[in-house]
C-alpha positions in Angstrom: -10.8 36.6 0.9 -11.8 33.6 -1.1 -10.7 35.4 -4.0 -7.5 36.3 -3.3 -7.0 32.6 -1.8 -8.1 31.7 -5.4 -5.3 33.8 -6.7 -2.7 32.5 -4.8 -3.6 28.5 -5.2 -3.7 29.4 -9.6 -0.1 31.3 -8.9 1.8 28.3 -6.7 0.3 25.8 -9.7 1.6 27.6 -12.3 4.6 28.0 -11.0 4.8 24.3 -9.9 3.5 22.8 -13.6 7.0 23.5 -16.0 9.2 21.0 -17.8 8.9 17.6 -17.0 5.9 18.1 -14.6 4.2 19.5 -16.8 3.8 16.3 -18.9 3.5 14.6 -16.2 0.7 16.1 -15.2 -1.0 16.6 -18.9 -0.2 12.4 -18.8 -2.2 11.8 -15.8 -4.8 14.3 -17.0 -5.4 12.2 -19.8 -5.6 8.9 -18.3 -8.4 10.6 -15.1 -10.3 11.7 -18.4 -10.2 8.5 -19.6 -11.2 7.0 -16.3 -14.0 9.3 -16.1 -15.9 8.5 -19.4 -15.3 5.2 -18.9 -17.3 5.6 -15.6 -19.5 7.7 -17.2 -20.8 4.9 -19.9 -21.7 3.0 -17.3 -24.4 4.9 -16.9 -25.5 4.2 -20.4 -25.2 0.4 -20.2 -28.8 -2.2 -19.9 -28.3 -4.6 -17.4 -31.1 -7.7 -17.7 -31.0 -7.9 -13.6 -33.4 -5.0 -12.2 -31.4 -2.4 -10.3 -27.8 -3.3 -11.2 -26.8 -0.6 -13.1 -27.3 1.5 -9.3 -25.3 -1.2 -8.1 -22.4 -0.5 -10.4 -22.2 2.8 -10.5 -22.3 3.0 -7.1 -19.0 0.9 -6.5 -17.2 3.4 -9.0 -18.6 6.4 -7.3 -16.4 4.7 -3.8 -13.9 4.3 -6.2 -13.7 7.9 -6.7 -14.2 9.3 -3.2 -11.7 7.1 -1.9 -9.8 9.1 -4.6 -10.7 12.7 -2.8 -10.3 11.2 0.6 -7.0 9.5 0.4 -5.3 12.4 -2.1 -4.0 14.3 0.4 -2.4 11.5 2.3 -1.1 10.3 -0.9 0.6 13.5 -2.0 1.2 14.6 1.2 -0.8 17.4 2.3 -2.0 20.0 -0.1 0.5 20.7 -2.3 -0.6 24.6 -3.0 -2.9 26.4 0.1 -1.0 24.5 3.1 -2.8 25.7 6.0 0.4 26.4 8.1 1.0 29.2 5.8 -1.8 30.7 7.9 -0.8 30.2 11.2 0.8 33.6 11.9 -2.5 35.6 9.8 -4.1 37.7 11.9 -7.5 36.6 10.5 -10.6 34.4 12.5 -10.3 30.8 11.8 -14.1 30.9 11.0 -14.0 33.5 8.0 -10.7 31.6 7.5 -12.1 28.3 7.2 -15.1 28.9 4.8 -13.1 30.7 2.5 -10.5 27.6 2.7 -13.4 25.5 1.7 -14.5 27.9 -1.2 -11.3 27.8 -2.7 -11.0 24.0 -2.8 -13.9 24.0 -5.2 -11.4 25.5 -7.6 -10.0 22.1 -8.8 -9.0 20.7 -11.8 -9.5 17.1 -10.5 -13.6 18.4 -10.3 -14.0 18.3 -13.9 -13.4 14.7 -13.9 -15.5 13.8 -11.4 -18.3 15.4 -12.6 -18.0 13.7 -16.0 -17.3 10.2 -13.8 -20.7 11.2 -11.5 -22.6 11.8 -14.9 -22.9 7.9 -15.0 -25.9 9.0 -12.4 -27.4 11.3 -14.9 -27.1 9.2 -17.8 -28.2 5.7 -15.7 -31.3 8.0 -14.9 -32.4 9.1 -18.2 -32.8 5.5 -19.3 -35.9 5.4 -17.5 -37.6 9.1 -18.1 -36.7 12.9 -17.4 -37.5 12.8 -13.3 -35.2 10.1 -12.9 -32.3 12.1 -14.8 -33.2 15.3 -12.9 -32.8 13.2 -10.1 -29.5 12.2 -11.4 -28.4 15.9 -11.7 -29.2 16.8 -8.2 -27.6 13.7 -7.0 -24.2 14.4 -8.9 -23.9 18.4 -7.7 -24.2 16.6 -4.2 -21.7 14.0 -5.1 -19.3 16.3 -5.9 -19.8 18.7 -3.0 -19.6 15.6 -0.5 -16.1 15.1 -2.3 -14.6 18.3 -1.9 -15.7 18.7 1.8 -14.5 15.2 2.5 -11.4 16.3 0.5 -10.8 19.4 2.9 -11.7 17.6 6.1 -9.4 14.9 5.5 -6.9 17.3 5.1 -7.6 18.9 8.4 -7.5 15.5 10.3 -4.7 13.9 8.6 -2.3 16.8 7.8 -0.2 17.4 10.9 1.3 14.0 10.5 1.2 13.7 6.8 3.5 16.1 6.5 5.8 15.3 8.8 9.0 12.7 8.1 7.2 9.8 9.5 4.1 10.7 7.8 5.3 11.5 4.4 7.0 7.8 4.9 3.6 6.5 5.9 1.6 8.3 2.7 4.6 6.0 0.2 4.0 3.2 2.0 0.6 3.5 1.7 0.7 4.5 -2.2 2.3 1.6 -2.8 0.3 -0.8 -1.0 -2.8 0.7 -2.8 -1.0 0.4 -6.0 0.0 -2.9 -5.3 -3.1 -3.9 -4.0 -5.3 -2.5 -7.2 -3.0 -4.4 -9.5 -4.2 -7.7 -7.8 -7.6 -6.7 -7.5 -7.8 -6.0 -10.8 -8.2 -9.4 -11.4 -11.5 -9.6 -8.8 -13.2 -7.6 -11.4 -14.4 -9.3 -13.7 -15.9 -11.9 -10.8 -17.2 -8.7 -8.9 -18.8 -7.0 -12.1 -20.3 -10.5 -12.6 -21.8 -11.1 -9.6 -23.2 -7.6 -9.2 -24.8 -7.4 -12.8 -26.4 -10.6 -12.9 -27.9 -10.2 -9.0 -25.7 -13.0 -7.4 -24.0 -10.9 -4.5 -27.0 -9.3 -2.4 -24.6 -8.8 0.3 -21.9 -6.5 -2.0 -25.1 -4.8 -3.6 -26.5 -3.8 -0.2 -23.1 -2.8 0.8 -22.6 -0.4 -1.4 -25.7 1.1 -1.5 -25.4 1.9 2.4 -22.1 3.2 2.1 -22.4 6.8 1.4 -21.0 6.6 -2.3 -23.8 5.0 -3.4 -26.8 7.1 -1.9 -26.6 8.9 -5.2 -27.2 5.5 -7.0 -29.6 5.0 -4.8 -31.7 7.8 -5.2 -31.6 7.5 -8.9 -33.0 4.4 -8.8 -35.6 4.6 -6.1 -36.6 7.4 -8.6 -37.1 4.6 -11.2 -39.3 2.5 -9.4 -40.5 5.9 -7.9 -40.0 5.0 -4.3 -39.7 9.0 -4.0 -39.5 8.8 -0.1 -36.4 7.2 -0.7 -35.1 9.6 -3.0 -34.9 12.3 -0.6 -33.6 10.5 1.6 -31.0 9.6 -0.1 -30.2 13.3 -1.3 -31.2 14.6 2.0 -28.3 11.7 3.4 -25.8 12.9 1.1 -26.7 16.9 1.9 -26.9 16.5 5.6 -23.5 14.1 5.7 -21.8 17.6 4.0 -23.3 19.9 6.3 -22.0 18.2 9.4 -18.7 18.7 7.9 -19.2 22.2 7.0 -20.1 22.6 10.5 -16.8 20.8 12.0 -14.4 22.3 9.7 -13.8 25.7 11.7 -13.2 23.3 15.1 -10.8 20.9 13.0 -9.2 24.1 11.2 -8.3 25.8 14.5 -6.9 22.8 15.9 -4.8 22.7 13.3 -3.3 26.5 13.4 -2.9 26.1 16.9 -0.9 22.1 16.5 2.9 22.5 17.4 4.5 20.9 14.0 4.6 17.1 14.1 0.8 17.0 15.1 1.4 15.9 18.7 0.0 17.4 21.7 2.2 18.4 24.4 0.6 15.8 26.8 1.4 13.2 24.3 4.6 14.4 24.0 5.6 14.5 27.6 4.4 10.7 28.0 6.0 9.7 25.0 9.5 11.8 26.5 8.3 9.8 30.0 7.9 6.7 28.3 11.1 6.7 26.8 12.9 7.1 30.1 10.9 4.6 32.3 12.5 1.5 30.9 13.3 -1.1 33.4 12.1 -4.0 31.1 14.9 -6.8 31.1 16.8 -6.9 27.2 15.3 -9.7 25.2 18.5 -10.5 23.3 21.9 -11.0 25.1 24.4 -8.4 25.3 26.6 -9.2 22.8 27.8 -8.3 19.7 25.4 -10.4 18.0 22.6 -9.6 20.3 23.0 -6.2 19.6 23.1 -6.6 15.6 20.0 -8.8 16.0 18.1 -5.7 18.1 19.3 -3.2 15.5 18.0 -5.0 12.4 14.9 -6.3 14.0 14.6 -2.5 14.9 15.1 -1.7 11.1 12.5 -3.8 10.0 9.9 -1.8 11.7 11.3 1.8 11.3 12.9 1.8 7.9 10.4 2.4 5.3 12.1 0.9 2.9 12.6 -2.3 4.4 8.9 -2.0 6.0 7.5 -1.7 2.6 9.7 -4.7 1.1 8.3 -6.9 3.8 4.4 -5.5 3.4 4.8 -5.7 -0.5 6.0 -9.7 0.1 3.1 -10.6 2.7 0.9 -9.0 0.4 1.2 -10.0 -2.9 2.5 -13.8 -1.4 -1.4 -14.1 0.4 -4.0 -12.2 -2.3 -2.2 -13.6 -5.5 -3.0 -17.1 -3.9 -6.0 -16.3 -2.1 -7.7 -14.7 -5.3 -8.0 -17.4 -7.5 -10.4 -19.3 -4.3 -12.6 -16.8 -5.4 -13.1 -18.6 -8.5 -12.9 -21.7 -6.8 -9.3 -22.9 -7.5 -7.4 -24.0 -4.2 -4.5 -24.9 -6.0 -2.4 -22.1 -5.8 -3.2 -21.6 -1.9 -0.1 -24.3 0.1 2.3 -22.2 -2.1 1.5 -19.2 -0.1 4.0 -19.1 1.8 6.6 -19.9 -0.5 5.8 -16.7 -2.3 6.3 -14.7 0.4 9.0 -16.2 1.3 10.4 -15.7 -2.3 9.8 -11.7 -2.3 10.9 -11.0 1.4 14.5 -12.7 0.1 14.5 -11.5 -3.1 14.0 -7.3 -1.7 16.5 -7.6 1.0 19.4 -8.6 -0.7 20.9 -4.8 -0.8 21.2 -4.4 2.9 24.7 -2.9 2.9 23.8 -0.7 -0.2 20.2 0.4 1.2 22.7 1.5 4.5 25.2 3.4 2.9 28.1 4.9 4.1 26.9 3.2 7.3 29.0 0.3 6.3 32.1 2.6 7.6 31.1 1.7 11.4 31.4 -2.4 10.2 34.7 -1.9 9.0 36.7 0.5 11.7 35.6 -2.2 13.9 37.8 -4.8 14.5 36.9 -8.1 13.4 33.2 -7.8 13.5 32.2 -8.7 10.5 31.2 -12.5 11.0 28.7 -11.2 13.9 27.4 -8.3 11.7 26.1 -10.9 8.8 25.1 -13.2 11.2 23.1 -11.0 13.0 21.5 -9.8 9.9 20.6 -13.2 9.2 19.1 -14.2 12.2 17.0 -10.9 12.3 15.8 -11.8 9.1 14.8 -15.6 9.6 13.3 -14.1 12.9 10.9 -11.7 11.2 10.3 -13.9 7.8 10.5 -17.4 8.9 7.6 -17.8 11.4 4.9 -16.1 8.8 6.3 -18.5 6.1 6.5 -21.1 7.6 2.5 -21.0 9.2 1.0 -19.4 5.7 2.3 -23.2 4.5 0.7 -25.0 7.1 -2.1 -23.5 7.9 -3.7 -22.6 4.3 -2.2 -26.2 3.3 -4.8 -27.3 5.7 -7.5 -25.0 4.7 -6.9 -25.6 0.9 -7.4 -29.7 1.3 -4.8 -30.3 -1.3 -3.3 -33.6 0.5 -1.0 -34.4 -2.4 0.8 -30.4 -1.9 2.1 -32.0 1.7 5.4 -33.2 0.6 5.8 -30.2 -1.9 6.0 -27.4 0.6 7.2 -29.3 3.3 10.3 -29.9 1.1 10.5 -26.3 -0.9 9.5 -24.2 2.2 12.9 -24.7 4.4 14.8 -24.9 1.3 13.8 -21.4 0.5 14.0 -20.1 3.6 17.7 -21.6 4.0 18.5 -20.7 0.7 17.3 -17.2 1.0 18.5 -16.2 4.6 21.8 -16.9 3.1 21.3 -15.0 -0.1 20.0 -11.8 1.7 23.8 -11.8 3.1 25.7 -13.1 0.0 24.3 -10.9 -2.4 24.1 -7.7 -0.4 28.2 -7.9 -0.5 28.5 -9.5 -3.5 26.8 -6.0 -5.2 25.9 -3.0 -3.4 23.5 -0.2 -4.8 23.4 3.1 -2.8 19.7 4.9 -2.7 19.6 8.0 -4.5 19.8 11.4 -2.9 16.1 11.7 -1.8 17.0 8.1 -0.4 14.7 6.1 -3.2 16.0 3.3 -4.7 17.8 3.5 -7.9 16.9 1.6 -11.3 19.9 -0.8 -10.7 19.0 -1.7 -7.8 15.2 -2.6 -8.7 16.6 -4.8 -11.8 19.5 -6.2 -9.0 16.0 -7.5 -6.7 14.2 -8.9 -9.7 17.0 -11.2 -11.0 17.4 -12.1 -7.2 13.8 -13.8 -7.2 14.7 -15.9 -9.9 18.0 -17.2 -7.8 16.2 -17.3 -4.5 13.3 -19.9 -6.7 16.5 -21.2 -7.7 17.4 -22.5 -4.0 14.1 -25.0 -3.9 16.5 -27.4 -7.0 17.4 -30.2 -4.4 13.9 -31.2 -2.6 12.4 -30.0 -6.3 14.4 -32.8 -8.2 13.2 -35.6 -5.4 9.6 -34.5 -5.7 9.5 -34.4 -9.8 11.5 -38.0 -9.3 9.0 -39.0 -7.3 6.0 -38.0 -9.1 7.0 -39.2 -12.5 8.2 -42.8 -11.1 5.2 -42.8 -8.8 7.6 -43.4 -5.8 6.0 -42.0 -2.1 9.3 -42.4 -0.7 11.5 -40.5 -3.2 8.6 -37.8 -2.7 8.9 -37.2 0.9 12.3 -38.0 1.1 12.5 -34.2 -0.8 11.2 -33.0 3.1 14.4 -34.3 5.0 16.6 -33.0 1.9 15.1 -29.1 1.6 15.5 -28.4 5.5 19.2 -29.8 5.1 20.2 -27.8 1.4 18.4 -24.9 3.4 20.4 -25.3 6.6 23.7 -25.2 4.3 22.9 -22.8 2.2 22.5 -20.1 4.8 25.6 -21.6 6.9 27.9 -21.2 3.5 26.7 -18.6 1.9 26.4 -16.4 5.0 30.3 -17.6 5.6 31.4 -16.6 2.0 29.7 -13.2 2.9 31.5 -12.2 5.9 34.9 -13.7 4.5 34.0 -10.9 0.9 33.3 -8.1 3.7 36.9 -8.8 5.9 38.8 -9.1 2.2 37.0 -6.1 0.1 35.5 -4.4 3.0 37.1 -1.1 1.6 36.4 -1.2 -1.8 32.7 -2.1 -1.4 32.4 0.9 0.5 33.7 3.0 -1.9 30.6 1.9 -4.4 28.1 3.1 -1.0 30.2 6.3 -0.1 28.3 8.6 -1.7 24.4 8.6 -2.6 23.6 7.6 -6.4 
């Protein structure tokens, strides 16, 4: 059987890799090769501090079986042997499930992580011909523990990754994790630092516990020839493997025997319960207004696009000031909040063309389009306006930069004035429809990057007081910019949201005729 599961997985591959994929995918197999030497001459590198070589190599290695772990959720289940094409096979789960788990060891993706776990082999034979034999045995481990993680992952997770919600939870999480990389990426150097020259005991012995690094660690208990430590180590990583060898027919028959969706029907029944016991008084009044308010507030949490705008803003607004602390600099940390504040504007200023033809139930609606942009304001100072507005105060406070006071007093409710009415203004002003599979379009992207430039732009007024200030020397003319940013804030959003609904009453059909249709 596991041959002919073999056969299939190599027939749905080739059929898959043609035209553009196909580059795509000889692209990406380039850049995991060059990932994996790269890892792998780490292996070859002298560190002056005893043991960090282990230490480094094993960080990469959790680099790499986050990799095999999170795949699946990342592309959404696997993409060739998808175990509901089983369900209906008359053929035990338990002959079924071992040969599922001999097949995944036919895997491209295994090549480059043996040449990426060869840093173990390599690290080894610096310090004599046990220690690389070590490093052998330690890498055919590695790579087993991966493929069975792999598998098991996919056992647990893919009922609801591959369902709607799921496969919108797996981009949301791809982006985070890209996003989140590409910030991190500037902890590196610091973290390689600290490792190599033996400053962080608390990292090193981190990642030495963590299972990722028992291979690293049993290559270098072999150098100092701690060889009780060595097996167990291997023995760790061999045993962690089996237990999942042994769980995998249990997880696998759940699975074949999960209605679709992944919930059970007890689950199901309370949530169908839950949903009809109400009885909790509305929030919001019942009115028009109210009931735009709910909706968007509603949006915020269910519409993965939105969701991701506002994760992306909290995100990158908090580590792109919180990294530089690391190095000791605390002057980026008051503007925090302004940040975020920036990037949750700047990505919600296509409302009506992230909606659609949706905008048809605004405009056969008699005169509602005053409470429709309101509402969406007031949703959106609801959800963005608190978090600003206490990411200002309270890392101001924790930053001790006493002279940043008057600055972020002043730009923060300018910016979140300016923005709540440029969400409104611009979403009217041009409209973008999603594409077909409901993605945003390249016009749209380039529409949200100007935006954060204009949304900066609404900080001008308190920003002229507070560079007045500071060149004269003036106190007053510098907190004077506090009064001034929550007033331009306070008009700006009143104006700009009234120049918005007046657009939609005036050109309400043509700017539906740009959102009619999908781009």
């Amino acid at each position: 059987m596991v041959g002919v599961l073999i056969e299939m997985k190599r027939a749905i591959a080739r059929s898959k890799v043609r035209g553009r994929l196909k580059w795509g995918m000889l692209g990406l197999a380039v850049f995991a090769a060059a990932l994996a030497f790269s890892t792998m001459v780490t292996g070859f590198v002298h560190y002056e501090h005893s043991g960090a070589g282990a230490d480094v190599l094993a960080i990469l290695s959790l680099g790499w079986l986050i990799g095999w772990v999170s795949g699946p959720v990342l592309t959404g289940d696997d993409s060739t042997l998808r175990l509901d094409y089983f369900k209906l096979l008359p053929v035990p789960v338990g002959k079924l499930a071992y040969a599922t788990l001999a097949a995944a060891f036919v895997d491209g993706s295994l090549l480059f992580s043996a040449i990426a776990f060869g840093g173990l082999v390599a690290y080894g034979a610096q310090f004599g011909v046990a220690a690389a034999l070590v490093g052998v045995v330690a890498v055919l481990l590695m790579l087993v523990l991966a493929v069975v993680s792999s598998v098991v992952a996919v056992g647990i997770f893919g009922p609801v990754i591959s369902s709607r919600r799921g496969r919108d939870f797996g981009s949301l999480l791809a982006a985070m994790v890209i996003t989140l990389l590409s910030l991190a990426s500037s902890l590196v150097p610091v973290v390689a630092s600290k490792l190599t020259s033996g400053d962080a005991p608390l990292l090193s012995a981190v990642v030495r516990i963590l299972p990722s690094g028992w291979g690293a660690v049993a290559v270098d208990s072999a150098r100092t020839s701690h060889w009780g430590m060595v097996a167990l180590a291997l023995g760790g990583l061999a045993a962690l493997s089996a237990v999942q060898v042994a769980v995998w027919p249990a997880l696998l028959q759940r699975r074949l025997t999960m209605p679709p969706g992944g919930h059970s029907k007890a689950k199901a029944s309370k949530r169908v319960h839950g949903s009809h016991a109400g009885g909790r008084e509305p929030v919001l009044p019942g009115t028009p207004l109210g009931g735009v308010v709910g909706k968007e507030l509603r949006l915020y949490s269910r519409a993965m696009l939105r969701t991701l705008s506002f994760l992306l803003a909290l995100v990158v607004g908090v580590l792109a000031c919180l990294i530089p602390a690391f190095t000791g600099s605390m002057v980026m940390l008051p503007f925090a909040g302004l940040l975020f504040t920036v990037i949750a504007g700047a990505t919600c200023t296509n409302l009506y063309g992230d909606e659609g033809s949706a905008l048809w139930l605004v405009l056969v609606t008699p005169g509602v389009e005053r409470v429709d942009v309101r509402g969406r304001q007031y949703a959106w100072l609801l959800i963005v306006a608190p978090i600003g507005l206490l990411l200002t105060l309270g890392l101001t406070a924790v930053s001790g930069q006493a002279w940043a006071w008057p600055w972020v007093l002043g730009g923060e409710p300018a910016m979140i004035g300016g923005a709540a009415g440029l969400v409104v203004w611009a979403s009217v002003m041009t409209m973008f429809p999603l594409d077909a599979n409901g993605g945003p379009t390249p016009a749209r992207q380039l529409k949200i990057n100007l935006l954060v430039l204009v949304t900066a732009l609404t900080t001008a007024p308190p920003l002229a007081l507070l560079i007045v200030g500071a060149v004269t020397g003036s106190a007053a003319l510098t907190w004077a910019a506090v009064p001034v940013g929550v007033l331009s804030g306070v008009l700006l959003a009143w104006s700009l949201g009234r120049a918005s609904y007046r657009r939609l009453q005036k050109r309400g059909p043509e700017l539906f005729s740009k959102v009619v249709k999908p781009a």
